[in-house]
C-alpha positions in Angstrom: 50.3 -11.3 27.4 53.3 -9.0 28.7 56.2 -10.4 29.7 57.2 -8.9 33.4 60.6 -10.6 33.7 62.8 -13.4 32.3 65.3 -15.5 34.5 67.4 -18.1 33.1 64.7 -21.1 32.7 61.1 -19.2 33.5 59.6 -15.7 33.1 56.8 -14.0 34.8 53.8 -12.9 32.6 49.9 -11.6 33.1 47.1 -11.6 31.2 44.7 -8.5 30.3 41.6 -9.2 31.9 42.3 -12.3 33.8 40.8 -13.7 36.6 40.8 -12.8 40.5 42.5 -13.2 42.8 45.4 -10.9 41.3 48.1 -13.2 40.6 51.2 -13.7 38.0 52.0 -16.6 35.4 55.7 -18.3 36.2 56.2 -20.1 32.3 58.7 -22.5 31.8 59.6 -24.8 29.4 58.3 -28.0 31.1 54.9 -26.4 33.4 53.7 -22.8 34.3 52.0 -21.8 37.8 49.8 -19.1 38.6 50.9 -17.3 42.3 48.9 -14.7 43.9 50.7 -11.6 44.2 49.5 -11.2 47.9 50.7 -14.1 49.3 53.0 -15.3 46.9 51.5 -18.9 46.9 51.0 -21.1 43.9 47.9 -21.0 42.8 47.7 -23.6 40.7 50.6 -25.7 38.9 51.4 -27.9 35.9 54.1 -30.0 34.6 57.6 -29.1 36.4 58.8 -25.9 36.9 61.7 -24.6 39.1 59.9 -21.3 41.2 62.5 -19.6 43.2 64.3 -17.4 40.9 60.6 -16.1 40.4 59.0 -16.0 43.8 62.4 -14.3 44.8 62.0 -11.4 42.2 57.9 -10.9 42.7 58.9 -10.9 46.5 61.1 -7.7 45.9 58.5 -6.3 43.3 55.2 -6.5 45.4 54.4 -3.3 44.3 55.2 -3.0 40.5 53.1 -6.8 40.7 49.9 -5.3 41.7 50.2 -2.0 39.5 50.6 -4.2 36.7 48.3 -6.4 37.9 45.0 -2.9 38.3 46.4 -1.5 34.6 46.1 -5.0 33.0 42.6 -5.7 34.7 40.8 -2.4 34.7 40.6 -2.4 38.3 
């Protein structure tokens, strides 16, 4: 699972292969969500987990997201 970005309590990660709709993995010590790299709305949460030092970076890296996003899935 590559590791995108690291902030001071969460990073952003994706899987090879993974699922549609194209979305990112915020991991924290205490929960993880999945966001679509779209929208930039959780897709689906658990535990705790603080999002806005993430959904401020992926908001400024759109683009790098959804390269990632077609090398990683084989789209």
């Amino acid at each position: 699972m590559p590791r995108l970005a690291r902030f001071s309590n969460t990073e952003i990660a994706m899987y090879f292969a993974d699922h549609n709709p194209p979305h990112f993995h915020v991991l924290g010590r205490d929960g993880a969500a999945q966001v679509s790299i779209d929208e930039l709305e959780v897709i689906a949460m658990s535990g705790r987990i603080d999002l806005n030092e993430a959904l401020a970076w992926a908001a400024e890296n759109k683009v790098l997201l959804r390269g990632k996003w077609e090398e990683l899935s084989g789209s």
